[in-house]
Each structure stands twice: as C-alpha cells, then as structure tokens.
Backbone bond lengths (Angstrom), bond angles and torsions (degrees), N, CA, C in turn:
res aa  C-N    CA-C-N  psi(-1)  N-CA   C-N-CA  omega(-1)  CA-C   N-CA-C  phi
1 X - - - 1.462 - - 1.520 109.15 -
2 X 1.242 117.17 154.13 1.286 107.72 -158.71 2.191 99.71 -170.86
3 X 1.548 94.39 135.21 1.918 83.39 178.25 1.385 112.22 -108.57
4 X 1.241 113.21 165.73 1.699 97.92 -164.14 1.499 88.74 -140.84
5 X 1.523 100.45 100.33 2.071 107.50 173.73 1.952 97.51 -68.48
6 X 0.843 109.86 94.39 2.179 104.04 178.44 1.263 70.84 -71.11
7 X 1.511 104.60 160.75 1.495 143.90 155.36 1.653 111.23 -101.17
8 X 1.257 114.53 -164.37 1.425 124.63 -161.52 1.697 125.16 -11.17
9 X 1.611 115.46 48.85 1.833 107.86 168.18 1.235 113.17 -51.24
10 X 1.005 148.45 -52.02 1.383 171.38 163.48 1.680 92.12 3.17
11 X 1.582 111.06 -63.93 1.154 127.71 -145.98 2.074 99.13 -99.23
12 X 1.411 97.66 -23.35 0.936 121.69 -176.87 1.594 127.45 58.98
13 X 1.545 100.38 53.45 1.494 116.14 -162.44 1.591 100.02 -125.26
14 X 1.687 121.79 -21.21 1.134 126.06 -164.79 1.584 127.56 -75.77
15 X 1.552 108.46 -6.61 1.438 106.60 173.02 1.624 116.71 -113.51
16 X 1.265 111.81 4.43 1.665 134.28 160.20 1.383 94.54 -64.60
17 X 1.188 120.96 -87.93 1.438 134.21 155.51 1.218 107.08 10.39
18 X 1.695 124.83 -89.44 0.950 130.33 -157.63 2.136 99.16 -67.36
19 X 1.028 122.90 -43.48 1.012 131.64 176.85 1.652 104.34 -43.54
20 X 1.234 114.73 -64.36 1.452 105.20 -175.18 1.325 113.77 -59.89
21 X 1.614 131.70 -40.44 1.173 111.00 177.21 1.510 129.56 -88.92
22 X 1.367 111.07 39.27 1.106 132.25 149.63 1.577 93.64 82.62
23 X 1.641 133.30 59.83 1.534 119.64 -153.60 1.963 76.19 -100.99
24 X 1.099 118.53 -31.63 1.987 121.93 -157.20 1.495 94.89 -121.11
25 X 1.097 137.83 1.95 1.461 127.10 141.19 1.821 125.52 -10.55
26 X 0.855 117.90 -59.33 1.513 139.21 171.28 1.513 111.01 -100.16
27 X 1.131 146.00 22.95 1.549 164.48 155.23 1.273 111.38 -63.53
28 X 1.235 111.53 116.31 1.649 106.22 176.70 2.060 94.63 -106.77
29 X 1.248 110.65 -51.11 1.384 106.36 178.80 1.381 127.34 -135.46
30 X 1.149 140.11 128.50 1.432 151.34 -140.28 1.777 106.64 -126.42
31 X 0.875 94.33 118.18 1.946 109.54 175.08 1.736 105.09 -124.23
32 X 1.387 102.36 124.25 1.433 119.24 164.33 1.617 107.04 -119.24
33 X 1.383 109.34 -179.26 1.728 116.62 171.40 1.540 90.25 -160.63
34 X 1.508 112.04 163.00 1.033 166.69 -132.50 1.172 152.10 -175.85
35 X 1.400 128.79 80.85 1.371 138.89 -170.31 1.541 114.92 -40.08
36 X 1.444 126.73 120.74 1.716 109.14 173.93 1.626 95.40 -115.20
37 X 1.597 97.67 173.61 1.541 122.60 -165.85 1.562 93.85 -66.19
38 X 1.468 108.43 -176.25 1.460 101.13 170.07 1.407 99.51 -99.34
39 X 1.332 139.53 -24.77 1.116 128.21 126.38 1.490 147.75 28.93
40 X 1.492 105.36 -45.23 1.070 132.39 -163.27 1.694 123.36 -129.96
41 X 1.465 96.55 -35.72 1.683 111.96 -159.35 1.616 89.85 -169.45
42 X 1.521 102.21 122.15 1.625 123.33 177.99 1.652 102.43 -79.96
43 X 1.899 99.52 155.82 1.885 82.10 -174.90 1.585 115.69 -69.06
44 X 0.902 88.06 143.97 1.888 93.73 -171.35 1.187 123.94 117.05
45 X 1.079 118.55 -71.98 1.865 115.27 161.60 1.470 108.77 -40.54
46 X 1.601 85.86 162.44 1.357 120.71 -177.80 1.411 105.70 -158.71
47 X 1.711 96.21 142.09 1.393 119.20 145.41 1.935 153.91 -116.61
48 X 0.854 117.12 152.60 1.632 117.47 -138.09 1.421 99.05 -87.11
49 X 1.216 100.26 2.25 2.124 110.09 167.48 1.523 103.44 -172.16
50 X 1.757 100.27 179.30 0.851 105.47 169.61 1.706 106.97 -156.21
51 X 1.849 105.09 139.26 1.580 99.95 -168.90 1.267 104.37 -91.30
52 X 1.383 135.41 89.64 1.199 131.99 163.83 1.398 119.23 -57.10
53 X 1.729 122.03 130.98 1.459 121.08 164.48 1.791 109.83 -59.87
54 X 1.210 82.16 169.40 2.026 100.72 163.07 1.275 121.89 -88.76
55 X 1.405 138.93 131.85 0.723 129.15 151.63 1.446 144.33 -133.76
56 X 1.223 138.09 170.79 1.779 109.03 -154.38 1.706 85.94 -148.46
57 X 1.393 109.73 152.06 1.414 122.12 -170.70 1.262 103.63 -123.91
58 X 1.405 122.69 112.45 1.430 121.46 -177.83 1.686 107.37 -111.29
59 X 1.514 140.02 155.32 0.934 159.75 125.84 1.353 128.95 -62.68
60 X 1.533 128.56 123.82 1.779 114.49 175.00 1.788 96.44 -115.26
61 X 1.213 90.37 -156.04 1.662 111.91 -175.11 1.298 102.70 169.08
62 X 1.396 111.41 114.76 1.340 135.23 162.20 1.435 117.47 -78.75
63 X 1.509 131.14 101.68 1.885 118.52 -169.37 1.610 73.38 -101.28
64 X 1.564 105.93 161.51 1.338 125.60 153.89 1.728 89.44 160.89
65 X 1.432 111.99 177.82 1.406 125.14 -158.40 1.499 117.11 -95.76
66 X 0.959 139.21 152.89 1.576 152.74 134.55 1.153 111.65 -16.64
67 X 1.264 112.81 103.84 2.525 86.00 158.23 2.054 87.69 -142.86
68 X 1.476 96.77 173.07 1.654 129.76 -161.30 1.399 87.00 -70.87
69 X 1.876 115.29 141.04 1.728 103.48 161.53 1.343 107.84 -40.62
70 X 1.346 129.75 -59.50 1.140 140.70 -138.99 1.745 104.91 -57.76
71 X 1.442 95.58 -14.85 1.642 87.69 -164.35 1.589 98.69 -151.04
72 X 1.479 106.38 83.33 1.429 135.50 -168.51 1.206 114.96 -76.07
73 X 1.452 101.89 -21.32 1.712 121.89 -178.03 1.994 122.46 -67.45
74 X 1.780 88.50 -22.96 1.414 98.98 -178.29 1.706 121.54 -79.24
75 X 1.338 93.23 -28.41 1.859 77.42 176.71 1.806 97.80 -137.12
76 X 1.309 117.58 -146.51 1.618 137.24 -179.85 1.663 105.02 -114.17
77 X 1.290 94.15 117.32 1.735 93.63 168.37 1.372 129.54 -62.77
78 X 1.721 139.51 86.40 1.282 143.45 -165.61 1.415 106.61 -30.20
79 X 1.484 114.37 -48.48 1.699 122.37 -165.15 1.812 96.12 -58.42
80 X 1.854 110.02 -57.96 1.162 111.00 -172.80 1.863 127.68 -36.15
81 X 2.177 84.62 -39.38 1.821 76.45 -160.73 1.749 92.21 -84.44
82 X 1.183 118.75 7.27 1.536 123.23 -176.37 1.451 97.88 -71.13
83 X 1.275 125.76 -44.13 2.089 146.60 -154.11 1.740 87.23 -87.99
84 X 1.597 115.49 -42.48 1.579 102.92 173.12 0.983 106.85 -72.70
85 X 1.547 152.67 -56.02 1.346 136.60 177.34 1.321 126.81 -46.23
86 X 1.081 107.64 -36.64 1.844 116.16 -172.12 1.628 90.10 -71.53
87 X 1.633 131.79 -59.48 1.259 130.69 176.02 1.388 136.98 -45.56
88 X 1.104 108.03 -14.47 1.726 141.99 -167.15 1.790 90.02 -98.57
89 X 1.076 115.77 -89.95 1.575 117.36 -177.96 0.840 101.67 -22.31
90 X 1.511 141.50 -52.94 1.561 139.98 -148.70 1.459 97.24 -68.60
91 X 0.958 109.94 -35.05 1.206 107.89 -176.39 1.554 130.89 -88.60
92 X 1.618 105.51 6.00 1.826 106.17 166.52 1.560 117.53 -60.04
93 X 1.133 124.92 121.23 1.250 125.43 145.92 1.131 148.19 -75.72
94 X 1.383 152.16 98.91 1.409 140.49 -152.35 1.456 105.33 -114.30
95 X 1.575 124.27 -165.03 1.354 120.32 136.84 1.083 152.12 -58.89
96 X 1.177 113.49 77.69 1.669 122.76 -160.88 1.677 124.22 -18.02
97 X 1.698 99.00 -47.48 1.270 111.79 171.88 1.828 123.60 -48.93
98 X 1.147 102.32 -13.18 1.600 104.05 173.70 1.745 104.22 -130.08
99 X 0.992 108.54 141.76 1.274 127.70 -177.17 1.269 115.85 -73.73
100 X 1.609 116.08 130.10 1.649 113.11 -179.50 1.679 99.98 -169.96
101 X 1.125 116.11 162.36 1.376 149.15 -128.42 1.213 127.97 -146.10
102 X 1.022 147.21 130.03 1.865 131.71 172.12 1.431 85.50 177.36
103 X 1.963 95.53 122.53 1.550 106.88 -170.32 2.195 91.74 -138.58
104 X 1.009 99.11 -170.02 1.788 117.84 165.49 1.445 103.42 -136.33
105 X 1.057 79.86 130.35 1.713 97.44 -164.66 1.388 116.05 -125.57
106 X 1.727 111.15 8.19 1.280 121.81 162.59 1.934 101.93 -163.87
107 X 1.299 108.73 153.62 1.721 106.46 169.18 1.175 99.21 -156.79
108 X 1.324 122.43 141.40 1.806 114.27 -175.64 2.007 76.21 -149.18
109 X 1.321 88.58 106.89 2.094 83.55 143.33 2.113 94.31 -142.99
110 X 1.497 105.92 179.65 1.343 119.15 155.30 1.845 76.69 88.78
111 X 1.622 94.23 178.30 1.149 137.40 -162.28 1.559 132.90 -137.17
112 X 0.908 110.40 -152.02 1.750 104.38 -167.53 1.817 75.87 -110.88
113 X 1.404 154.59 -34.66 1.180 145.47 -171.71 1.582 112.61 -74.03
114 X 1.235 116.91 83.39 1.882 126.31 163.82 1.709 104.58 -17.47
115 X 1.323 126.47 -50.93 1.191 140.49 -143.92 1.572 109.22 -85.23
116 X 1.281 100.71 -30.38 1.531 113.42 175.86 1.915 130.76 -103.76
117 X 1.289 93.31 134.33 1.529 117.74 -163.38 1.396 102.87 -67.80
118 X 1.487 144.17 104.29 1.454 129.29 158.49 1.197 118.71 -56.15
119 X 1.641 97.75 143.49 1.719 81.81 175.33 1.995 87.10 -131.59
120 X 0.783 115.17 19.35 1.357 113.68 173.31 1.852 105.88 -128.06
121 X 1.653 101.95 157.20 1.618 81.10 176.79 2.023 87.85 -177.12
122 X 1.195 103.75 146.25 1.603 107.56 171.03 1.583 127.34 -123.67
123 X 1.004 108.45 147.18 1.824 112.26 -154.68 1.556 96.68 -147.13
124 X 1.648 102.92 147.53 1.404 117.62 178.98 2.059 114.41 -118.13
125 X 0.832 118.38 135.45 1.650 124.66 -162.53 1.663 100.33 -123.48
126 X 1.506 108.92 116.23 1.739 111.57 159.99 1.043 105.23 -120.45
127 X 1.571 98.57 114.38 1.604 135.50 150.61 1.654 116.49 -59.26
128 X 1.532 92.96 113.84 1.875 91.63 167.74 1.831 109.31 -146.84
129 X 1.222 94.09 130.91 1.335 118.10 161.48 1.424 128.41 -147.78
130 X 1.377 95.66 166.51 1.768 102.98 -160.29 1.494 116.76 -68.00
131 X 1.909 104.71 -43.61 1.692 100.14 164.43 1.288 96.54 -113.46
132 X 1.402 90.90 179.00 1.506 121.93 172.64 1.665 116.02 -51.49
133 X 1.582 98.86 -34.97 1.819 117.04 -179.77 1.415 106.22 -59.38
134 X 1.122 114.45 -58.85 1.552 126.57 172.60 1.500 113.49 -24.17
135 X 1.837 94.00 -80.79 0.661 125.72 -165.73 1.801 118.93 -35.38
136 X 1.601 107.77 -51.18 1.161 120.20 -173.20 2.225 91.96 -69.67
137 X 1.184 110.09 -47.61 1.496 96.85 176.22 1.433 119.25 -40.32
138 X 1.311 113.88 -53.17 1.099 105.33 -157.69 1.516 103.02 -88.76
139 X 1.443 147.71 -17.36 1.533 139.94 116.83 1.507 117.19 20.34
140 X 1.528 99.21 -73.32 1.461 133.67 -172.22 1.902 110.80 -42.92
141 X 1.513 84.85 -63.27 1.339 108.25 -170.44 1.393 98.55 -78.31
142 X 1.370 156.38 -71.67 1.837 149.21 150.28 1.280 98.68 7.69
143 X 1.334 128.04 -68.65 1.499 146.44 -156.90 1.667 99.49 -66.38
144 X 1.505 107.90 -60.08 1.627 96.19 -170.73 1.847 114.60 -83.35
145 X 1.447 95.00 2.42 2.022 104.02 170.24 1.717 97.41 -77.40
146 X 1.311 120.72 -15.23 1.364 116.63 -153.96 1.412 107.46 -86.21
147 X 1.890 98.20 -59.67 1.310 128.19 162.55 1.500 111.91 -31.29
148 X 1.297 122.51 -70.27 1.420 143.63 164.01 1.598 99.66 -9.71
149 X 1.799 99.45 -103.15 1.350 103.01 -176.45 1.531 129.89 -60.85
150 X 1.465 116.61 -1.09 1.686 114.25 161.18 1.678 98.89 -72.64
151 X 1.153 113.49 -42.25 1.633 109.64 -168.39 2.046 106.77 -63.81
152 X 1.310 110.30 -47.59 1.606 124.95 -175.99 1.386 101.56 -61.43
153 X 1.479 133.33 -44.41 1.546 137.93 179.79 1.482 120.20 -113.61
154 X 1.843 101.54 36.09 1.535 102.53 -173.10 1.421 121.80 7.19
155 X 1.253 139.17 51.74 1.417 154.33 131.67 1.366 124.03 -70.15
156 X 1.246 112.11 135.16 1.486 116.41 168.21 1.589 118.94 -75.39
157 X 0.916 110.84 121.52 1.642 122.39 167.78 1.441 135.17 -118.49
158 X 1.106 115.37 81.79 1.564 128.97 148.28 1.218 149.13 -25.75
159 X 1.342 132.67 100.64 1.240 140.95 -169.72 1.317 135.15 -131.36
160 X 1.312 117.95 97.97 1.358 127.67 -169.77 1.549 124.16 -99.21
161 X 1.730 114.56 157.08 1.431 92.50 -164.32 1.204 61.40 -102.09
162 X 1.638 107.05 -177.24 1.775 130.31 -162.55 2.024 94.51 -146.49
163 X 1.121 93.70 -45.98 1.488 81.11 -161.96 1.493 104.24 -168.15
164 X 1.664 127.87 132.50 1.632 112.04 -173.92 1.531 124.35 -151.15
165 X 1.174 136.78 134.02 1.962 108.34 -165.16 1.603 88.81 -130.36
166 X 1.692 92.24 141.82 1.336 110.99 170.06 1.150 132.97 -23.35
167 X 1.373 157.41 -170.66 1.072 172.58 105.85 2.117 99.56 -49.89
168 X 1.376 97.93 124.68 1.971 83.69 170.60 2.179 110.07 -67.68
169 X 1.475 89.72 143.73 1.056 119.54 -174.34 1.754 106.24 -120.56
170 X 1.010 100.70 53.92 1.970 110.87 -168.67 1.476 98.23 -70.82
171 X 1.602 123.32 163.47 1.408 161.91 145.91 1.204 121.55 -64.50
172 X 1.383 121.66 89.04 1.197 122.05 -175.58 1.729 104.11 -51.83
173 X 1.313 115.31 -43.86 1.333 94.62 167.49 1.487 155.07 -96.75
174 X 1.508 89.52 1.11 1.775 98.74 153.87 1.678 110.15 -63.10
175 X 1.179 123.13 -42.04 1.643 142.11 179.75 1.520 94.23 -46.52
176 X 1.447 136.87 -50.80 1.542 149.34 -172.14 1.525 87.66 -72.85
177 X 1.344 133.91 -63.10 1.507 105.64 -165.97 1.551 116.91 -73.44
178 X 1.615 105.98 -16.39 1.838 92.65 179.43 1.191 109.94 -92.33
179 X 1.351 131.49 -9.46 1.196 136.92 156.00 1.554 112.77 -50.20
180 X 1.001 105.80 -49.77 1.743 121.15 -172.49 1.895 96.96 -65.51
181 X 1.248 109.13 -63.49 1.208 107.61 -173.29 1.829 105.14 -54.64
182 X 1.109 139.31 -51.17 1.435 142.62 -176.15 1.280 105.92 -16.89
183 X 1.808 92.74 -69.93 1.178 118.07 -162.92 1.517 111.62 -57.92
184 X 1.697 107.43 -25.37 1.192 103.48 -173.87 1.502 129.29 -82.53
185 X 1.629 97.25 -14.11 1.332 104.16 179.03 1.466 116.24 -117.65
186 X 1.129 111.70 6.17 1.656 103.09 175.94 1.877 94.13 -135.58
187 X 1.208 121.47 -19.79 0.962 132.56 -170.80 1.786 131.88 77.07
188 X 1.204 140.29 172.26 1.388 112.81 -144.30 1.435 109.46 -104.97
189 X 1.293 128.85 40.23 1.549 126.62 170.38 2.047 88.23 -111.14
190 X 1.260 122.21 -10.22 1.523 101.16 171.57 1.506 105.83 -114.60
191 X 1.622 115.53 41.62 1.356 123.59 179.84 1.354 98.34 -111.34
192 X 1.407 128.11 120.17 1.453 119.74 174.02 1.441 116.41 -113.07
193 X 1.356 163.81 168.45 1.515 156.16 112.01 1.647 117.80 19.61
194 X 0.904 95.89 140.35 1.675 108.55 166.43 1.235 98.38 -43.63
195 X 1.195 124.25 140.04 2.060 144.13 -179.94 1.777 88.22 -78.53
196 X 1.136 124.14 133.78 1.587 120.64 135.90 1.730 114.95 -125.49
197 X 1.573 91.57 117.86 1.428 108.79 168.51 1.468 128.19 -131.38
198 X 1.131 127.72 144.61 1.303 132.21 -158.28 1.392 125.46 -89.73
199 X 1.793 89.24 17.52 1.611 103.65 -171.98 1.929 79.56 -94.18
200 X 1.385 103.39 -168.13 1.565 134.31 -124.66 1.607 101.12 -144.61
201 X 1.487 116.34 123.60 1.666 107.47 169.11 1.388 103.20 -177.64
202 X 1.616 104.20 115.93 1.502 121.77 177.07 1.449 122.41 -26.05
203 X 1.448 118.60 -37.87 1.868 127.29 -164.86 2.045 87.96 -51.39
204 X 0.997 124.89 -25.35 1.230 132.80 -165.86 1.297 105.65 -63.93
205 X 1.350 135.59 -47.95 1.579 144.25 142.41 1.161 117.02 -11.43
206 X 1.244 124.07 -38.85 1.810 124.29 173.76 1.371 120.81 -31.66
207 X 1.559 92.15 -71.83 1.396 126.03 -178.02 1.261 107.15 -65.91
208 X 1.330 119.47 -37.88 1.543 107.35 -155.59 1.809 96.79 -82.60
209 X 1.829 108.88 -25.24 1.619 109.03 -165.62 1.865 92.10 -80.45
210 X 1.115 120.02 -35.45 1.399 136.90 -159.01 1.599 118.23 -114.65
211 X 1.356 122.24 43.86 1.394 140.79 -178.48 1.599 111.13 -21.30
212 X 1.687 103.13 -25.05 1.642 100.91 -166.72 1.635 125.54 -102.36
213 X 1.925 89.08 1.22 1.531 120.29 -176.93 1.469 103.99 -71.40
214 X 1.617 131.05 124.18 1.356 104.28 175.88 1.929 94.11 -103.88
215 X 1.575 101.25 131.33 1.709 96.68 164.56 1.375 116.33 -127.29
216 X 1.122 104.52 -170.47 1.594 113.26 -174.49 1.955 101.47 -157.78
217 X 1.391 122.29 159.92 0.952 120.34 161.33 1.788 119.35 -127.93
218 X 1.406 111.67 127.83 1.495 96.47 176.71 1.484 116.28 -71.14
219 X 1.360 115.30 137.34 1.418 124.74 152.91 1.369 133.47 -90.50
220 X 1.406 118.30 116.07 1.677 128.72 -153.30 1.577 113.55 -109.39
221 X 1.037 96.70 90.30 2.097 94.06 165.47 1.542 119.61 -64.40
222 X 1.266 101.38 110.65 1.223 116.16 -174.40 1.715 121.57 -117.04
223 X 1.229 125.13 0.65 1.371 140.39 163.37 1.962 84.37 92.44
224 X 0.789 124.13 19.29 1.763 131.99 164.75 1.402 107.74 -45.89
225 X 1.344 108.35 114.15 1.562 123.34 177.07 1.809 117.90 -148.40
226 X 0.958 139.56 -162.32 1.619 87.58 -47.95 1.922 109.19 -87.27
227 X 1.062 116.78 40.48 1.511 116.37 141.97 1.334 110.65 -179.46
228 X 1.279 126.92 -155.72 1.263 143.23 -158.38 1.655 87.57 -115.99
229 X 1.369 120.30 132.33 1.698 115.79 -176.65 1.197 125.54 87.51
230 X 1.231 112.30 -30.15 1.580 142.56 -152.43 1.536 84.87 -51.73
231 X 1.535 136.02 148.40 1.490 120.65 153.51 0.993 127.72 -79.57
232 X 1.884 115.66 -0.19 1.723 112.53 161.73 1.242 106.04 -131.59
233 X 0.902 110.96 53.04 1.707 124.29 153.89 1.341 126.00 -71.32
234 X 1.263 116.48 137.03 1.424 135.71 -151.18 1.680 106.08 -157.98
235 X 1.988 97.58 146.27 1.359 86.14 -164.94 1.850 78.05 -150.28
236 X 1.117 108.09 176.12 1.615 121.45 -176.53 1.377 86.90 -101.66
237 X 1.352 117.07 118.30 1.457 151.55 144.08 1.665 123.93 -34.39
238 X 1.272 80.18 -42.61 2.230 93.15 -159.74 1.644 94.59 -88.56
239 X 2.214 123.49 16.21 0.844 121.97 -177.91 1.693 100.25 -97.61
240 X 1.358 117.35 -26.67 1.343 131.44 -170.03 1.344 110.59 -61.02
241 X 1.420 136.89 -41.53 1.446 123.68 -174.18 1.655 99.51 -72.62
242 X 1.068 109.61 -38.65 1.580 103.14 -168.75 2.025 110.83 -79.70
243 X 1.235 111.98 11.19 0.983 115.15 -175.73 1.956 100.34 -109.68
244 X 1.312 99.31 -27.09 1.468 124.23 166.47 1.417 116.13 -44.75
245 X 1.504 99.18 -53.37 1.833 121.69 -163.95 1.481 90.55 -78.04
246 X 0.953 120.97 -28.20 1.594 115.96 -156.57 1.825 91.36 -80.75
247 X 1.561 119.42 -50.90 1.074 121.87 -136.54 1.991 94.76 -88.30
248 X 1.187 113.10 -24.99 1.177 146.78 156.74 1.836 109.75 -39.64
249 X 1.211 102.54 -92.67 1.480 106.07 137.56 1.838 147.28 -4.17
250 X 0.900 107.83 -68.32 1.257 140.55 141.48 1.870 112.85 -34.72
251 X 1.201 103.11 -64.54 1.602 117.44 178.97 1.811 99.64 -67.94
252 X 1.064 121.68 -52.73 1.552 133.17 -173.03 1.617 100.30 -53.23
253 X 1.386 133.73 -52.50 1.452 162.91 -147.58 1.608 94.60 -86.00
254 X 1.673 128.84 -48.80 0.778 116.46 -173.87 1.777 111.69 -104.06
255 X 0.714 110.41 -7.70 1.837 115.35 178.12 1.668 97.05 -83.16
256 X 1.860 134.36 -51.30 0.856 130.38 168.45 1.630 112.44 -49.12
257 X 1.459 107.49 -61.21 1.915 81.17 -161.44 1.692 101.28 -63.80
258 X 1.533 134.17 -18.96 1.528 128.71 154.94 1.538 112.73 -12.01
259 X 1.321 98.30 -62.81 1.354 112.50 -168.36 1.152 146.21 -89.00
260 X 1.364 86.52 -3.08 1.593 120.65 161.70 1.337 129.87 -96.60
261 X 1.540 117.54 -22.62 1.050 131.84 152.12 1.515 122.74 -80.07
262 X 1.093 124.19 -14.12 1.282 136.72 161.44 1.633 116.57 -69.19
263 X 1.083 114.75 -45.73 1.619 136.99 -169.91 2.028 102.93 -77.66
264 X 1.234 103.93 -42.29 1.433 114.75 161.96 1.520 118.29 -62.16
265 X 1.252 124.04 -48.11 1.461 131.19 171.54 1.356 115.52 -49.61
266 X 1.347 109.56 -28.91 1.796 127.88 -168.45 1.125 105.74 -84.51
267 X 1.839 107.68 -56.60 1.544 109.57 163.66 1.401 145.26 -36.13
C-alpha cells in the first residue's frame, strides 16, 4: 500500500509523470477523490466514481503579412481567417448522444494602429468530449477546419497540442468496493451514482497508460460553490475527514478480499 501526493493536475501533466517514473508499476488498485460542485452532490453525499470527459488544449498561429487599410488587396486579414474558423467549428457534427465541445478561448492579432491590416494572429481552442472515441473525432474534424481555411486564404496555420487528460477509464470493480465502503460509512441514502461531468482530470492517465490498473475516484459533496476554479470558492471542511474514513475504508475492503482470495487459492 502506498500514497501518491501527484504534483502539477492543474496543468494536467502530473500523473504521466508519475507514470513514467514507474510510481504504479507494481499497483494493483488506485483510489483518488475529488471535490464536486453543489451542483452535483449535496454536502454529505458521495459518489463511488466519477466519468470525467477528455479534454485537449490546442494552440494556433496564423503567419501571413501586414498591409495599409487602404490596400486590403495585399495580404489576408488574421481577424478574418480567425471569423472562418470560429464559423467552421459551428458547424462539427458528432453523436449527439455524447456530449462535446470545441470553442476559442483566446485570439489576439492587430495592434494599437486602427489603420493597419493583421495578417498574423494567435488563438487558443478547448476540446471536450465525453470519451476518448469522441474525442479523437472531433481532433480530426478541428484539424481538417484548419487545413481547409489555410488552403481558402493561402495562409499558413499552425496547431499545437499544449496539454490534454483522458476521458475516465474506471474499474467496475474498484467502483464495488467504494461503493461498499460509502455505504459503510455514511450509510446508503448519502450514496449516489457515478458523477458524469464533462470537466477534465489527469488521474485518468493511470488507466489509460496502465490498462491492468483497476481505479476509481471518490466524488465528495461538500456544499462547494459557486464552482470548481472559481477564485472564491469555498467548500465545507468538516466534510474531509469523513471522506478520509471512507477512502481509508475502501483501501481496508480491497487488500482484505486480496487476502481472502489469496487464502482460498491455498486452500
């Protein structure tokens, strides 16, 4: 048994990390937790996972030249092929039945000069979907909107990934022991369903680098408002030890039946 402080989720680079240096190599089962909105989970409840979407952080760059208002004819307006991309997305279609996303979430071209035409300009894109399947579709489709309008405004366009977290890939039966434990410590009217939200979180990398890892993550109602990130976000405190016992619990639940199934094998 063993605890694993990851560093940088935030950035969502920190359980790659831990993966490469071999931290779950020898891991048979993995438990995290997780604060949810109230939104989601009243204070007190809990849930015995949670389906996090995917999501992927891209960077662009528009190169092309400068020219005078007066003479619009000389290069490609950066802002313009920015209004074709944003117009283009609108138009992905996926499987409705799963939830997904693709926005600009930053665009900077032009200058303090009114008079002058950008022809260069840089923009940021968050990709979200529910699986990983999606996810790579709608990749696909970003990529050939890109292709598209570099080809329509002979401009070069650039696109980098930056940073991206799995889709959860949970254990149905790690999910059975924190379920079990819930119930055991708060008992089962503050036991709710697996969480699905379309937000985003590296612990998901486990599973996805380590197929044979089974995990789960607890989801914690904590009276958390008003969001997740929020810069005055606030959550009930006196929810954390008992989210402790559970997860604790949880660890006890699965090392025992280990050892009970071990002891049977012997038998």
């Amino acid at each position: 048994m063993r605890f694993i402080f990851q560093p940088a989720e935030e950035t969502v680079e920190g359980a790659l990390v831990m993966v490469r240096k071999g931290v779950v190599n020898d891991v048979d089962y993995l438990y995290g937790l997780h604060l949810r909105p109230e939104q989601e989970l009243r204070t007190g409840e809990f849930a015995p996972g949670i389906q996090h979407g995917a999501a992927r952080f891209l960077e662009g760059t528009i190169s092309g030249e400068d020219a005078h208002g007066a003479r619009p004819h000389l290069n490609k307006n950066a802002i313009d092929i920015g209004a074709e991309i944003i117009h283009m997305m609108k138009g992905i279609h996926l499987n409705p039945r799963i939830p997904y996303s693709v926005k600009v979430t930053s665009f900077h071209s032009g200058g303090k000069s009114s008079n002058i035409i950008p022809g260069t300009a840089t923009f940021s894109l968050d990709l979200r979907a529910q699986t990983n399947e999606v996810m790579e579709e709608l990749t696909v489709k970003v990529e050939a909107i890109m292709n598209a309008v570099s080809d329509l405004y002979d401009t070069p366009i650039d696109l980098v990934l930056k940073s991206e977290a799995a889709a959860a890939e949970w254990s149905e039966e790690a999910v059975e022991y924190m379920e079990k434990s819930i119930r055991g410590v708060v008992g089962d009217r503050a036991c709710r369903q697996i969480i699905q939200t379309t937000g985003g979180d590296d612990f998901h990398f486990y599973t996805i680098k380590k197929p044979d890892l089974k995990a789960t993550m607890l989801a914690i109602g904590c009276g958390l408002k008003p969001g997740l990130h929020h810069p005055k976000m606030t959550f009930d405190h006196k929810v954390m030890p008992v989210a402790s016992d559970i997860l604790v619990r949880a660890v006890l639940e699965t090392l025992g039946n280990q050892n009970d199934s071990s002891d049977s094998h012997r038998n």
